[in-house]
N, CA, C and O atoms as a Tripos MOL2 file, in Angstrom:
@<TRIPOS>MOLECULE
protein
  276   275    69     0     0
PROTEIN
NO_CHARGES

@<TRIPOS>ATOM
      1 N         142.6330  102.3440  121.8140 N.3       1 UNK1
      2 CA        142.3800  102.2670  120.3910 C.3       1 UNK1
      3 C         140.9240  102.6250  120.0700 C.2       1 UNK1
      4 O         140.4000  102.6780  118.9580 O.2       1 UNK1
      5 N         140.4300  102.8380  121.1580 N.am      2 UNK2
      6 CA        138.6720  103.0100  120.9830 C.3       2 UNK2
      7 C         137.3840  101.8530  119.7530 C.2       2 UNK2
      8 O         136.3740  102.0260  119.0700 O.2       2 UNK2
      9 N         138.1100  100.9930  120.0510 N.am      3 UNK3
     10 CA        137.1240  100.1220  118.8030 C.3       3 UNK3
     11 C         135.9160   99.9800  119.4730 C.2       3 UNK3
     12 O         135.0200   99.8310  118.6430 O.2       3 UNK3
     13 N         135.2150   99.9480  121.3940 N.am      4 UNK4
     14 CA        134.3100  100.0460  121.7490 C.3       4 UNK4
     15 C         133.5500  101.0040  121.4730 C.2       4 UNK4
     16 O         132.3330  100.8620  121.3490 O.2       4 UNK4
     17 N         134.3460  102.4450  121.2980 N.am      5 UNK5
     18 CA        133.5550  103.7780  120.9900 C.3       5 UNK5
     19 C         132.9290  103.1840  119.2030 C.2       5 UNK5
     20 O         131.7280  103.3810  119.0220 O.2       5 UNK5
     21 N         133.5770  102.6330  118.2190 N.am      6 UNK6
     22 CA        133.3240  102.7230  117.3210 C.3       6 UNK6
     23 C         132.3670  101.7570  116.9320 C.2       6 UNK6
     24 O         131.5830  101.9110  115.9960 O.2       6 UNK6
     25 N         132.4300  100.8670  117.5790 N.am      7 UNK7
     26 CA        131.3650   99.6240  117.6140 C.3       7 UNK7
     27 C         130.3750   99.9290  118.1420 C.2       7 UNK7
     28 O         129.4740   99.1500  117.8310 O.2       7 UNK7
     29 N         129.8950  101.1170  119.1760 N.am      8 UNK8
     30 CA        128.6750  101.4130  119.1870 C.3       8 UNK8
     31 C         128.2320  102.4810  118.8140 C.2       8 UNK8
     32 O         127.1020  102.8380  119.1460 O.2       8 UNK8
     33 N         129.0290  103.2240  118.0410 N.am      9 UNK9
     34 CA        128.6000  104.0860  117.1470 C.3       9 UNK9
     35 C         127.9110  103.7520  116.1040 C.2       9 UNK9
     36 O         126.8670  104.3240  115.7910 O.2       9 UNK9
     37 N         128.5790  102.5060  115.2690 N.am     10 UNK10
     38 CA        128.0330  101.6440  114.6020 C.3      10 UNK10
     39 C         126.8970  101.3410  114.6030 C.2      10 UNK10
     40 O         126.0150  101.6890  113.8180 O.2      10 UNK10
     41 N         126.8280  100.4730  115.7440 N.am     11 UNK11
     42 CA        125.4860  100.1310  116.4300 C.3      11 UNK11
     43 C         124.5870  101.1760  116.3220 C.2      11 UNK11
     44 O         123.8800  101.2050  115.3140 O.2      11 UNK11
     45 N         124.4450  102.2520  117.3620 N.am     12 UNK12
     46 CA        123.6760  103.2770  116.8320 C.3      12 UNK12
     47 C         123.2200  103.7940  115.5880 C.2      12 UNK12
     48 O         122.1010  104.2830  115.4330 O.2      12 UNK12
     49 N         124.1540  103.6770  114.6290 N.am     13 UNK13
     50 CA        123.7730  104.1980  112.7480 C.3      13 UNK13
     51 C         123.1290  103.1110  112.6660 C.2      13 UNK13
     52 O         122.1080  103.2880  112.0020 O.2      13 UNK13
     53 N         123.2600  101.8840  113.0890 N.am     14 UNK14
     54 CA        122.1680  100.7050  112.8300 C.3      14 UNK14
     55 C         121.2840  100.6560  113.0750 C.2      14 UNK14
     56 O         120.4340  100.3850  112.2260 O.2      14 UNK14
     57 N         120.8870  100.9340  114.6490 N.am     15 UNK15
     58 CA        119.4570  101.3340  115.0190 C.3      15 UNK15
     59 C         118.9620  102.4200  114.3990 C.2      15 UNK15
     60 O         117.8300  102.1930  113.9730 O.2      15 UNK15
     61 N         119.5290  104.0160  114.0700 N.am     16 UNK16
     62 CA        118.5120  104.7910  113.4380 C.3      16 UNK16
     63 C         118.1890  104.1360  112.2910 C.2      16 UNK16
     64 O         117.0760  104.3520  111.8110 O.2      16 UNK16
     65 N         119.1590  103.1490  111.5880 N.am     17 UNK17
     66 CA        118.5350  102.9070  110.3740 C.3      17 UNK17
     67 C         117.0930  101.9970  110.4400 C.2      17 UNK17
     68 O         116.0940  102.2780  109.7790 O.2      17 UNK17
     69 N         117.1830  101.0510  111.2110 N.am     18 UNK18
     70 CA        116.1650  100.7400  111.6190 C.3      18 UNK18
     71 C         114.8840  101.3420  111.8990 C.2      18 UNK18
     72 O         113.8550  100.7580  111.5610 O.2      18 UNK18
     73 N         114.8540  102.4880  112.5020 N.am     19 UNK19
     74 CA        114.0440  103.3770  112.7930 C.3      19 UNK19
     75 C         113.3690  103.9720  111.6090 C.2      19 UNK19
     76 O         112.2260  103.8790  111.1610 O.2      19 UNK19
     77 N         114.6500  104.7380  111.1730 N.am     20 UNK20
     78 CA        113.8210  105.1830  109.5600 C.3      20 UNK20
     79 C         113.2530  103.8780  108.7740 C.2      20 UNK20
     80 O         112.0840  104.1180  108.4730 O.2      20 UNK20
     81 N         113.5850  102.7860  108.3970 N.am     21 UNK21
     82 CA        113.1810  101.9170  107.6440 C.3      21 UNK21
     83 C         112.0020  101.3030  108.1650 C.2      21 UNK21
     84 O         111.4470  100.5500  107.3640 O.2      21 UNK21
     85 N         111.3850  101.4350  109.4590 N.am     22 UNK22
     86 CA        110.0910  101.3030  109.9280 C.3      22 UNK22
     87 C         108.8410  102.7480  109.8060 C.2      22 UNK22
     88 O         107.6710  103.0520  109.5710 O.2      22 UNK22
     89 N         109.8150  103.1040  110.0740 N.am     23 UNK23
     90 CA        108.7570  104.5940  109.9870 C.3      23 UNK23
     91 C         108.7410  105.2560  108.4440 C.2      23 UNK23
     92 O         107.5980  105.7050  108.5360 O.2      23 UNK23
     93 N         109.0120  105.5090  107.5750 N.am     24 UNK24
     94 CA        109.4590  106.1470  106.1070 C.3      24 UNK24
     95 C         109.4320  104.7940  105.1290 C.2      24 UNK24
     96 O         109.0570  104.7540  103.9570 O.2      24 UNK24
     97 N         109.9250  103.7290  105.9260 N.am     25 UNK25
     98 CA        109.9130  103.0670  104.1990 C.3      25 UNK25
     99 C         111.5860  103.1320  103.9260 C.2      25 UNK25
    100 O         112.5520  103.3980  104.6410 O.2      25 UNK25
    101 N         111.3870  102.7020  102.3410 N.am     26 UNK26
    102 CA        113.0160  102.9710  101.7340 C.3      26 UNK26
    103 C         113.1880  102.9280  100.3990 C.2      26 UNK26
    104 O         112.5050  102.2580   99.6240 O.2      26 UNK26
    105 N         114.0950  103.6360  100.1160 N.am     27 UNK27
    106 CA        114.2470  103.6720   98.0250 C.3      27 UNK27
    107 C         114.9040  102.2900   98.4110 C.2      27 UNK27
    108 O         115.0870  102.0050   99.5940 O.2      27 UNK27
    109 N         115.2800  101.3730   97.3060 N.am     28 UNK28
    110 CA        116.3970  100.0030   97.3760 C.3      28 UNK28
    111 C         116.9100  100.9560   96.9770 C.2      28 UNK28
    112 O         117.5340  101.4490   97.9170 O.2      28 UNK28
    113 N         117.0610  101.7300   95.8040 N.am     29 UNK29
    114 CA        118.7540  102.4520   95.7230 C.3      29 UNK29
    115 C         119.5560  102.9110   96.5310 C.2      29 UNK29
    116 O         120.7860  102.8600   96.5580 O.2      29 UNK29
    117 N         118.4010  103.6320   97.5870 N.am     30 UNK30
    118 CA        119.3820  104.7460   99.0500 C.3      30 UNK30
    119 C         119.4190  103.5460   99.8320 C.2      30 UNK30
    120 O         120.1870  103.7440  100.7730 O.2      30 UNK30
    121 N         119.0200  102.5900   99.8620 N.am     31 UNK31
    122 CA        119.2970  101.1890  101.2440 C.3      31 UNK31
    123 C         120.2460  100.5250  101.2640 C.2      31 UNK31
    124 O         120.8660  100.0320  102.2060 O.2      31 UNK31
    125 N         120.4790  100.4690   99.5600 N.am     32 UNK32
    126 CA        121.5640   99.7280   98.9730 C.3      32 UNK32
    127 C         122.7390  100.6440   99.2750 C.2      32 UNK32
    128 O         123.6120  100.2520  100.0490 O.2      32 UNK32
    129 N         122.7960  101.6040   98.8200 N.am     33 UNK33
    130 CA        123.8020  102.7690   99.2650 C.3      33 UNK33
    131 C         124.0620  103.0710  100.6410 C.2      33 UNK33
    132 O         125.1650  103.6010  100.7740 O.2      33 UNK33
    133 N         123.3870  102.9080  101.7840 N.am     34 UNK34
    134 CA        123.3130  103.0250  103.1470 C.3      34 UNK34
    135 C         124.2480  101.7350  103.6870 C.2      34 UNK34
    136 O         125.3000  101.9110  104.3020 O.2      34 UNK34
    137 N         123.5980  100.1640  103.3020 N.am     35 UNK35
    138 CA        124.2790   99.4510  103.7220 C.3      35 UNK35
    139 C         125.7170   99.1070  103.1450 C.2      35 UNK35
    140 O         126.2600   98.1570  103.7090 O.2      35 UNK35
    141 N         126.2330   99.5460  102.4030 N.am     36 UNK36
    142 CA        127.2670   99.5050  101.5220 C.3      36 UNK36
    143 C         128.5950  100.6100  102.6120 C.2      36 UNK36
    144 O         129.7480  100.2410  102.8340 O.2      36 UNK36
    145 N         128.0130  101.8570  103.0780 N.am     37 UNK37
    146 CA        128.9170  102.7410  103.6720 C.3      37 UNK37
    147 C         128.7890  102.1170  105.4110 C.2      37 UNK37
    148 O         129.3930  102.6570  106.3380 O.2      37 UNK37
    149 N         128.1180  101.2140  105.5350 N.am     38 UNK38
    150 CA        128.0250  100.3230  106.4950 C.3      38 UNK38
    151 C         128.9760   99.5980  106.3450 C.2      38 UNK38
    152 O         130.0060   99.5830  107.0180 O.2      38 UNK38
    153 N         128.6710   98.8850  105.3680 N.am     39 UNK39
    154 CA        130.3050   97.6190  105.5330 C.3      39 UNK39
    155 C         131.3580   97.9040  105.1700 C.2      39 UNK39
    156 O         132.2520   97.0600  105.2360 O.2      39 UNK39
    157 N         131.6600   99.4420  104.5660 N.am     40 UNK40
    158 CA        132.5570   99.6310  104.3120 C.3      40 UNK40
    159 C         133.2360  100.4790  105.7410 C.2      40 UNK40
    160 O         134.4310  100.7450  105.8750 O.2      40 UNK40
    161 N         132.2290  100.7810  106.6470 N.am     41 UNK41
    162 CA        132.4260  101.2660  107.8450 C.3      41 UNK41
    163 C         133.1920  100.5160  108.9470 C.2      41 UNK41
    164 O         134.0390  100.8200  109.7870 O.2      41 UNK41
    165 N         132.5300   99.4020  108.5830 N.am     42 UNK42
    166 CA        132.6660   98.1210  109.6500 C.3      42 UNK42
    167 C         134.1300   97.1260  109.4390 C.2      42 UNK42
    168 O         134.7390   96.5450  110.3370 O.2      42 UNK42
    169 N         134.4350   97.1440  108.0670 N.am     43 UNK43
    170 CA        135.7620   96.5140  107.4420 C.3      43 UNK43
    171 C         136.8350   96.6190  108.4610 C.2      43 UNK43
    172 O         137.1820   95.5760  109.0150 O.2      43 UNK43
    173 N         137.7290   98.3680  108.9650 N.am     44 UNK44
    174 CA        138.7350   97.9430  109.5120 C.3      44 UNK44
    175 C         138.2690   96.8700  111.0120 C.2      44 UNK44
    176 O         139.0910   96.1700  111.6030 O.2      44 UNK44
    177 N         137.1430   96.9500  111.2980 N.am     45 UNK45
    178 CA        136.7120   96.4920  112.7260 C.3      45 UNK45
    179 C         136.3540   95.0420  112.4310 C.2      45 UNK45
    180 O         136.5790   94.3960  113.4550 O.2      45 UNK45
    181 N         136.0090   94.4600  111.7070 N.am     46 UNK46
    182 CA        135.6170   93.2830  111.3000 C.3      46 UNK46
    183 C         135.9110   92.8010  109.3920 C.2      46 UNK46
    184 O         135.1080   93.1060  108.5100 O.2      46 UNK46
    185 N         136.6470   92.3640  109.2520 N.am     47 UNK47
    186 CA        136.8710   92.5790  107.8170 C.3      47 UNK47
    187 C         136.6360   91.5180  106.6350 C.2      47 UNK47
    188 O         136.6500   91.7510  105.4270 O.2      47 UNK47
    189 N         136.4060   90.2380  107.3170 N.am     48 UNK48
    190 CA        136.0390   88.9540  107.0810 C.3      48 UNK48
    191 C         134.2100   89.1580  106.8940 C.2      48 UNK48
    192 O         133.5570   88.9810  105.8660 O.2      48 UNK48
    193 N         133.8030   89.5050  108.0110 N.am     49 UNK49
    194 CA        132.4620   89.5720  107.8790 C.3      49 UNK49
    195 C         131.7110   91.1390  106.6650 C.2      49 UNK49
    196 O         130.6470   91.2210  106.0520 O.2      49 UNK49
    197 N         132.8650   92.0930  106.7880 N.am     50 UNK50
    198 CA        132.3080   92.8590  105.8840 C.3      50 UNK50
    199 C         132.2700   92.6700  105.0700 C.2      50 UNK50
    200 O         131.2300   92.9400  104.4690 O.2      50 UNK50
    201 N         133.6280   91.9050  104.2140 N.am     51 UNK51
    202 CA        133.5990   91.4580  102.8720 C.3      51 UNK51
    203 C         132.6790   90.3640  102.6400 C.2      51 UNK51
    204 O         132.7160   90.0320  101.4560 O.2      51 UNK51
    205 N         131.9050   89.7120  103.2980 N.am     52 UNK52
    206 CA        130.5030   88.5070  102.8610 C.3      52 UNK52
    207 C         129.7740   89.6600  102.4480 C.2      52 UNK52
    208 O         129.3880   89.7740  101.2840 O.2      52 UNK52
    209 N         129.4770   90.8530  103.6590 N.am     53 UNK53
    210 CA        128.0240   91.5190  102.8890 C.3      53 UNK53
    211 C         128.3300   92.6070  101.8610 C.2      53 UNK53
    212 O         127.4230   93.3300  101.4510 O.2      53 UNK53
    213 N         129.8840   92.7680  101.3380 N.am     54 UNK54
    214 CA        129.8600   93.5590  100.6940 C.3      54 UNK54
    215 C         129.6640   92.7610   99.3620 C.2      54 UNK54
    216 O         129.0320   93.1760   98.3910 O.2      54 UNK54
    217 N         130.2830   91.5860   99.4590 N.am     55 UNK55
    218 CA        129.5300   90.6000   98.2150 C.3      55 UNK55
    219 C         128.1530   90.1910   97.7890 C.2      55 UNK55
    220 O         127.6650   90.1980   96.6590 O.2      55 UNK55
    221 N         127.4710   89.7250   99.2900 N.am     56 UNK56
    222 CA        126.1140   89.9220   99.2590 C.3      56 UNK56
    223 C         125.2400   91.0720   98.3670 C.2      56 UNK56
    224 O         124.3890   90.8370   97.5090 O.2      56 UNK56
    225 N         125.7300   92.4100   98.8520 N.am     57 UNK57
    226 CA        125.2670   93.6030   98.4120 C.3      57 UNK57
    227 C         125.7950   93.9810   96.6000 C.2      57 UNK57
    228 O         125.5730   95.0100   95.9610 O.2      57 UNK57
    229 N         126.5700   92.6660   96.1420 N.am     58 UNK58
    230 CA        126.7380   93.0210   94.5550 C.3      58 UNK58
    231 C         127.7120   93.6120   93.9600 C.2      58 UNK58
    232 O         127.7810   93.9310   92.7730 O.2      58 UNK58
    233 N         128.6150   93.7860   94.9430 N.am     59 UNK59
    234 CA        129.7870   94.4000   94.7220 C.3      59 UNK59
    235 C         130.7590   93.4970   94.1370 C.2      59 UNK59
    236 O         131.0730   92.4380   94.6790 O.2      59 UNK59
    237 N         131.4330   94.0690   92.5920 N.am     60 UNK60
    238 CA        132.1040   93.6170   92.4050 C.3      60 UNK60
    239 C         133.7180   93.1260   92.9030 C.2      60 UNK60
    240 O         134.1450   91.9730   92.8480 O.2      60 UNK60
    241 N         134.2750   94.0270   93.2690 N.am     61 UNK61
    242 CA        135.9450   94.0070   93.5140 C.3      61 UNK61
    243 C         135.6300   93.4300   94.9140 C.2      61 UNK61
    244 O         134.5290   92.9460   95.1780 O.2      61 UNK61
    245 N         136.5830   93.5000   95.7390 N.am     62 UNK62
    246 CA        136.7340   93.6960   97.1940 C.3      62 UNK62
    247 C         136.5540   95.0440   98.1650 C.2      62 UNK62
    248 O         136.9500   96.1930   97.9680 O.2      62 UNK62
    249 N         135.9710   94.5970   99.0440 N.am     63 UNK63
    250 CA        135.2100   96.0040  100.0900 C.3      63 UNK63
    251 C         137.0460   96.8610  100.3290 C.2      63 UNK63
    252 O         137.1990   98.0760  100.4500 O.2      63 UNK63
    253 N         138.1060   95.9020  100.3380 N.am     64 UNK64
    254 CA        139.3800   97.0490  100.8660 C.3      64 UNK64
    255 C         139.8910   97.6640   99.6150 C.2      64 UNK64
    256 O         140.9340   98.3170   99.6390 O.2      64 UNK64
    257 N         138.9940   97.4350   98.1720 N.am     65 UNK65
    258 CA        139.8410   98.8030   97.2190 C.3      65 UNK65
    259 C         138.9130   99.3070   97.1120 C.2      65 UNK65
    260 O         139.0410   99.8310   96.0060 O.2      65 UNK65
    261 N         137.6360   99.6630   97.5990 N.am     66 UNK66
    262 CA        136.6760  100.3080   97.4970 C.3      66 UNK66
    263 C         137.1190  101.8540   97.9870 C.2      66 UNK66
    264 O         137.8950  101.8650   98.9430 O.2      66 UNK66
    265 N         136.8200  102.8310   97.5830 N.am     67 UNK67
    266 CA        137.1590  104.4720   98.1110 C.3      67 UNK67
    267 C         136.0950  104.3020   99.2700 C.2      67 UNK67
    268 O         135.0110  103.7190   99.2490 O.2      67 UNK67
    269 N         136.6810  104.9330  100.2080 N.am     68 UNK68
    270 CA        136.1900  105.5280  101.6200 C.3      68 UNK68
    271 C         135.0670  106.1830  101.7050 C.2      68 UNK68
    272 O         135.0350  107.1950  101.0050 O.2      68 UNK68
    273 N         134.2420  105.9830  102.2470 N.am     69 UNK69
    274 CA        132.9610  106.7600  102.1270 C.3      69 UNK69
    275 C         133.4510  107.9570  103.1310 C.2      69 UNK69
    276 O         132.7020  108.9030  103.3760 O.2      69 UNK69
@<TRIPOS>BOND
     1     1     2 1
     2     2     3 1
     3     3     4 2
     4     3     5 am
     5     5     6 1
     6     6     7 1
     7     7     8 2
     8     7     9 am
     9     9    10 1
    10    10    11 1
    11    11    12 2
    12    11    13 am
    13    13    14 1
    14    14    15 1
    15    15    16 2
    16    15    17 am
    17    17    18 1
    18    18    19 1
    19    19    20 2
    20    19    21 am
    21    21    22 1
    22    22    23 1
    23    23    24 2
    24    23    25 am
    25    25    26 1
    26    26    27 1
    27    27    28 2
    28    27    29 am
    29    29    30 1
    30    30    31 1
    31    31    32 2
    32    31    33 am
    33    33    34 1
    34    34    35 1
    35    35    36 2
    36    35    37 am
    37    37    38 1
    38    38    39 1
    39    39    40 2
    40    39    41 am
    41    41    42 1
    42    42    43 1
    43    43    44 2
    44    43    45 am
    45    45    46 1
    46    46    47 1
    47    47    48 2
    48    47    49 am
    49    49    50 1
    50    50    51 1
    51    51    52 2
    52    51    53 am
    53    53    54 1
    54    54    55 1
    55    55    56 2
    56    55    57 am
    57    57    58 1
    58    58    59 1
    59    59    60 2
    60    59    61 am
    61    61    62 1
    62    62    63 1
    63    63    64 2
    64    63    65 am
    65    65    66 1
    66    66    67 1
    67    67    68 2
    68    67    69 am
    69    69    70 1
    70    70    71 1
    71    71    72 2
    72    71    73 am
    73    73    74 1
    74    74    75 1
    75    75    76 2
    76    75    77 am
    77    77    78 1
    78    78    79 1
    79    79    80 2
    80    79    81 am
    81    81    82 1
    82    82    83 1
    83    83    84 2
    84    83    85 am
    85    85    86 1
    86    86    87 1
    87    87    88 2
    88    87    89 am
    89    89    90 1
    90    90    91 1
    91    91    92 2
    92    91    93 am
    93    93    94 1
    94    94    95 1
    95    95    96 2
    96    95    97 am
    97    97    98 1
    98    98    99 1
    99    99   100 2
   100    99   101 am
   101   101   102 1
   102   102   103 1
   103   103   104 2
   104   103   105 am
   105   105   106 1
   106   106   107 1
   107   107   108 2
   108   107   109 am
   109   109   110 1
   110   110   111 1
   111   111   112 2
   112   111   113 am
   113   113   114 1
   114   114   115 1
   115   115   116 2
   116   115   117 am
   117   117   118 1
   118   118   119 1
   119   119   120 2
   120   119   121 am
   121   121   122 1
   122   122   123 1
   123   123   124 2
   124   123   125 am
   125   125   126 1
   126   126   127 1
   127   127   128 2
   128   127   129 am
   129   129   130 1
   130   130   131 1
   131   131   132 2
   132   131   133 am
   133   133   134 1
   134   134   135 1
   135   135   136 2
   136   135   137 am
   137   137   138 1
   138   138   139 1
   139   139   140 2
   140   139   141 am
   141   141   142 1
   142   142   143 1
   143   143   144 2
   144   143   145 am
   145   145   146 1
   146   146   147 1
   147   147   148 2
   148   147   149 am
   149   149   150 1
   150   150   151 1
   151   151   152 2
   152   151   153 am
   153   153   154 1
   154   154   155 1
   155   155   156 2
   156   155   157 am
   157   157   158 1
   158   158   159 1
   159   159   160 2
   160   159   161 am
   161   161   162 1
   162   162   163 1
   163   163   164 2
   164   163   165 am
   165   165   166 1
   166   166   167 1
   167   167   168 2
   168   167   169 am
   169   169   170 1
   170   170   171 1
   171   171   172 2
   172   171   173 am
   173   173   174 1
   174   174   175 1
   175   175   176 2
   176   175   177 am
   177   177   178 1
   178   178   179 1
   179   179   180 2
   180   179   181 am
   181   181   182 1
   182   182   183 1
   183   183   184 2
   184   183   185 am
   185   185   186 1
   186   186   187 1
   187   187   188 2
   188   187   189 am
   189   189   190 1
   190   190   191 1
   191   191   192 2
   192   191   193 am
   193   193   194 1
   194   194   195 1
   195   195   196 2
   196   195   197 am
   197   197   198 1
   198   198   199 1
   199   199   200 2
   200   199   201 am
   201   201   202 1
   202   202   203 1
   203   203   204 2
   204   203   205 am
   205   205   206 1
   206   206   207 1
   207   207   208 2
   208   207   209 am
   209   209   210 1
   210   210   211 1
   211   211   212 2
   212   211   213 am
   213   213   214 1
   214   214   215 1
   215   215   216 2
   216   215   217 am
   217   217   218 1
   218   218   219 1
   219   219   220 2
   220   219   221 am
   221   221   222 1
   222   222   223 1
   223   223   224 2
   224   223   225 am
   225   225   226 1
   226   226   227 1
   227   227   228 2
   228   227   229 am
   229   229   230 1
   230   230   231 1
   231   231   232 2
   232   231   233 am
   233   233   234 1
   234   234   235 1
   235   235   236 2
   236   235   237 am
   237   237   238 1
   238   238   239 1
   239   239   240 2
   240   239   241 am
   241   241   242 1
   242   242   243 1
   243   243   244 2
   244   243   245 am
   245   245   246 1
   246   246   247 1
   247   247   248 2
   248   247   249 am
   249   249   250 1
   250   250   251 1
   251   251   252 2
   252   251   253 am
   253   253   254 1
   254   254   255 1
   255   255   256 2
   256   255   257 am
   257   257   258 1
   258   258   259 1
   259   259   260 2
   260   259   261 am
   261   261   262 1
   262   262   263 1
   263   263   264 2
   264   263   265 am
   265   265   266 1
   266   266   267 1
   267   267   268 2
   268   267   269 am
   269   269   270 1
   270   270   271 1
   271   271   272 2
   272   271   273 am
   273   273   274 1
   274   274   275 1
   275   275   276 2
@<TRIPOS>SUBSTRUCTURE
     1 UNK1         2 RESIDUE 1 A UNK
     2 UNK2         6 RESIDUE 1 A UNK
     3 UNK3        10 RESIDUE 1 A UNK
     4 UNK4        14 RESIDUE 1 A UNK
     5 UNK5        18 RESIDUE 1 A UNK
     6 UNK6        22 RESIDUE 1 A UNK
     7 UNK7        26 RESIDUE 1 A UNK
     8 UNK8        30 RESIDUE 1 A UNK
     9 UNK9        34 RESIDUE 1 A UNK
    10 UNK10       38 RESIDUE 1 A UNK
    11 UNK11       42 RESIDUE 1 A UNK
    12 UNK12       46 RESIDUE 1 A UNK
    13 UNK13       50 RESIDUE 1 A UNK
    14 UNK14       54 RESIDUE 1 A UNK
    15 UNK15       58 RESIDUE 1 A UNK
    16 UNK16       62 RESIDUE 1 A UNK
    17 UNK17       66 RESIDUE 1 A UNK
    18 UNK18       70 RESIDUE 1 A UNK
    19 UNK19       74 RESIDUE 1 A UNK
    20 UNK20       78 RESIDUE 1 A UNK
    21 UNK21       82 RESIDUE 1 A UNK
    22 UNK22       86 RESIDUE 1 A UNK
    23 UNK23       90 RESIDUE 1 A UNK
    24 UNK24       94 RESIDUE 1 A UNK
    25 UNK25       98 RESIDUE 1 A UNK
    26 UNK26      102 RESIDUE 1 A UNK
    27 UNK27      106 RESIDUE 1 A UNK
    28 UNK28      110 RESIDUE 1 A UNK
    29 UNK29      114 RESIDUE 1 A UNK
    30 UNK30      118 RESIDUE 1 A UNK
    31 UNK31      122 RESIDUE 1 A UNK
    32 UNK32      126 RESIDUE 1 A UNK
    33 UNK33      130 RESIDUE 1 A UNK
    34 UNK34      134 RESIDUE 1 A UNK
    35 UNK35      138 RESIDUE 1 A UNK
    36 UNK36      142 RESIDUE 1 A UNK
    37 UNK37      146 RESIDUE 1 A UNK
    38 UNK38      150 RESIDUE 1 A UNK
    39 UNK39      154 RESIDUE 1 A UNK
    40 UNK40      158 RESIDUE 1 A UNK
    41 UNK41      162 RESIDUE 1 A UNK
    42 UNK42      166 RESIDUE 1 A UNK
    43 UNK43      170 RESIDUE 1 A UNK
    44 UNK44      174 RESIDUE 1 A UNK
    45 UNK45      178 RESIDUE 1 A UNK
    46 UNK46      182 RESIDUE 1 A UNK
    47 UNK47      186 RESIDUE 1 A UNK
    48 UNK48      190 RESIDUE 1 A UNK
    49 UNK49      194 RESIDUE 1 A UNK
    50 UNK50      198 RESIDUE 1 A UNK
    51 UNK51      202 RESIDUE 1 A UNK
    52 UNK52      206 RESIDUE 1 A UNK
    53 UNK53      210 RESIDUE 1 A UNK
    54 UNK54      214 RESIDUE 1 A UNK
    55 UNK55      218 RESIDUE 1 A UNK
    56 UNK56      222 RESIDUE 1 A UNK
    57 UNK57      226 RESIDUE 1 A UNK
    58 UNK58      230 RESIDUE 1 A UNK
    59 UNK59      234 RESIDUE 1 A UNK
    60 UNK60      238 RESIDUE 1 A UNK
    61 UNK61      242 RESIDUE 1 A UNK
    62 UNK62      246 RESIDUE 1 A UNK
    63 UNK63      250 RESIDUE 1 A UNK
    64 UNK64      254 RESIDUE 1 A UNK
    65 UNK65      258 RESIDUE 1 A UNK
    66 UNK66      262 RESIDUE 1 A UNK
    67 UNK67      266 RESIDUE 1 A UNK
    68 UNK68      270 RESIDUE 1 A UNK
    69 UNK69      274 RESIDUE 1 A UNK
């Protein structure tokens, strides 16, 4: 089912983000937008925990009627 391949793919988009957000800085609009296609990334793999930060992040509805990034 490859959820290891996808969980550290994950991981990886996490660390570059990290990277850029130390080195460059960040708009809140594009961060906000970054972590958002994050949890909406992370949902089928964890879906309990995505929907906290997709609430966190201000979202109204639920992260599973959200369109697909």
């Amino acid at each position: 089912m490859g959820f290891n391949t996808a969980i550290a793919s994950l991981m990886e988009f996490t660390n570059e983000l990290y990277k850029i957000k130390a080195k460059e800085g960040y708009c809140a609009k594009e961060w906000q937008f970054t972590l958002s296609t994050l949890s909406q990334l992370l949902a089928p793999i964890v879906p309990h925990i995505s929907e906290e930060l997709w609430n966190q992040l201000k979202n109204e509805q639920s992260i599973h009627k959200s369109k697909w990034p």
